[in-house]
N, C-alpha and C positions, 0 to 999 in steps of 0.2 A: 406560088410566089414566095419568096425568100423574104423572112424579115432582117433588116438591117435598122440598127440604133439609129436616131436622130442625130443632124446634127449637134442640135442644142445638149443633149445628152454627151455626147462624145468630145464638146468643146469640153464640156464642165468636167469630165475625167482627166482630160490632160491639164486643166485647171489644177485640180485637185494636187497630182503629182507633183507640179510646178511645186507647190506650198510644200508640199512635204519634204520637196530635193531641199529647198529652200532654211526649213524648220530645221535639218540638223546641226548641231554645233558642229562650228569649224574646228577642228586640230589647233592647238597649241603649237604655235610655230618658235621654235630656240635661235636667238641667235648666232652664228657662230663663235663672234667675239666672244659672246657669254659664257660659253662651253669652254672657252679655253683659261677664260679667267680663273670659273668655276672649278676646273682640273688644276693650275697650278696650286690656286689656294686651298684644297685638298690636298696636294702633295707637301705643302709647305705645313699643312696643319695635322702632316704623319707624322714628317720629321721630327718636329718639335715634339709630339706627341711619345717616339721613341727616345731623344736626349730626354725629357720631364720622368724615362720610364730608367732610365739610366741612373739619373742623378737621384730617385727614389729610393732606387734599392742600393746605391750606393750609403745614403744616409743614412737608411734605415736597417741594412739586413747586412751590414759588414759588421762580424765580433769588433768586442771593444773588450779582451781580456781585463785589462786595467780599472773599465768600469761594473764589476763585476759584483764587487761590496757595494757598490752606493745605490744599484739600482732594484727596483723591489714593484711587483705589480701591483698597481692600482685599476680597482673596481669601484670605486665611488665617485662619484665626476664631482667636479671640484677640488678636488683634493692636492692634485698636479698645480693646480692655478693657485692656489692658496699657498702652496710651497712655493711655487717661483715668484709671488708679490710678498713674501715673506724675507727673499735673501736682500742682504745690508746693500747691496748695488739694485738699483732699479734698472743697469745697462742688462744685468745678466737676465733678470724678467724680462725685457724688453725681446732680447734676443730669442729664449725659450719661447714666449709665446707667438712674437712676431713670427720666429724659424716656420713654427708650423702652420700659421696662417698661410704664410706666402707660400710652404709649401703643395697647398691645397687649390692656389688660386687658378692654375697655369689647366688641372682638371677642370675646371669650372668655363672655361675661355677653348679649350679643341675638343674637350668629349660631343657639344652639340654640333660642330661644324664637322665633325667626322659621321656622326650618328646622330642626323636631323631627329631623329625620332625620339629620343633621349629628352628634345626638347622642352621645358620644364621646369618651372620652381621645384615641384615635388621629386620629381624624377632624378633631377641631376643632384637634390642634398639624397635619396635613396642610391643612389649608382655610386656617390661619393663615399657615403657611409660605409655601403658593404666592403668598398675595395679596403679600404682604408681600416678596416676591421680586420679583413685577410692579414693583411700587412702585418699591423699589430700582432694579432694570433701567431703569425709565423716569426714574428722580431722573438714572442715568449715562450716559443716553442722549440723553434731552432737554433736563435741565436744566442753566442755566447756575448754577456757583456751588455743584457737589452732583456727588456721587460714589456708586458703589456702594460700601456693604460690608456684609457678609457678618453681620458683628457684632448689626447693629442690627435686621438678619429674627433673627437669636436669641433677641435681647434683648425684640423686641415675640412674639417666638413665646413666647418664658418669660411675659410679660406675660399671654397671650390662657388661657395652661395657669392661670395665677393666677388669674381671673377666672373661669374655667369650675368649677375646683376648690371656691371661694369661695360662686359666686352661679349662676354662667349653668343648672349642673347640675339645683340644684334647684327654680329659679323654671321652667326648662323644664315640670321634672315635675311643678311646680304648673299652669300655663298649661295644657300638653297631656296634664292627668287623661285615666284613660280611665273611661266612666261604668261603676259595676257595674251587672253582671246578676243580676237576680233570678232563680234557678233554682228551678222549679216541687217542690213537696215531693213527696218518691218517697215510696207508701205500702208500708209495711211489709205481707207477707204474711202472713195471720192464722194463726195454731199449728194444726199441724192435730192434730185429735184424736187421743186416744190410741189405741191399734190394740184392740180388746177381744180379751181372752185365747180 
């Protein structure tokens, strides 16, 4: 004679399974508006990203023959800032140190929303520094009419922290939402009866 499982056994397997099909998380479902939002505002935060890349090395890595006697590398930090709050006009301070602020800021605001992972107080004044050191390096290296200093990766580092602080932080977090997941409802287990006396 053949044995065969119990019912009661065989309920409680399929039981079992139930719970478990049950127990896995569902998929993160996108929606599609989102996806396309998500896409243009990626596209829009290239663009910008290639004119900010334009207008960099426009400022920075075109000779300036002309300026050739007055500029001199600076490795002391401070030193650039103490010269520009030194000249008789506070416009032209104003300008020098403003220029490089704002020019740091526009980093600070599409580096995270292109490279969520960048995401970051520390990260993005580190990503800001290095580029902005290249930069320099190659303004004292190659270019005619321009000098390293030291001053103005600060000034555009303070610039990119302003801009991240501002805007870059939480447009990221808007762009790279993460979609919710729907968690399947746990059923409550029914009371169980009272024990009779």
């Amino acid at each position: 004679m053949a044995w065969a499982p119990s019912r009661s056994r065989a309920g409680s397997d399929t039981g079992t399974a139930k719970t478990e099909r049950a127990a896995k998380p569902a998929r993160p479902r996108r929606d599609p508006l989102s996806l396309v939002v998500r896409f243009v505002a990626m596209v829009f935060a290239f663009a910008f990203m290639v004119a900010f890349a334009v207008v960099l090395a426009r400022l920075t890595l075109e000779p300036s023959p002309a300026s050739v006697d007055l500029t001199h590398t600076n490795l002391h930090p401070g030193s650039s800032l103490k010269a520009y709050l030194d000249q008789p006009e506070m416009r032209d301070a104003v300008k020098q140190i403003g220029g490089n602020i704002l020019l740091g800021v526009p980093f600070g605001i599409l580096v995270p929303i292109l490279a969520p992972k960048t995401r970051g107080l520390l990260r993005i004044l580190l990503l800001t520094a290095v580029v902005m050191l290249l930069v320099e390096f190659a303004q004292g290296a190659l270019v005619e009419g321009r000098a390293f200093d030291i001053d103005d990766v600060i000034l555009n580092t303070a610039g990119a922290l302003i801009g991240y602080l501002l805007l870059g932080r939480r447009l990221s977090r808007a762009v790279h939402k993460r979609p919710t997941v729907k968690r399947p409802a746990v059923k409550k287990p029914a009371a169980k009866s009272a024990k009779k006396a």
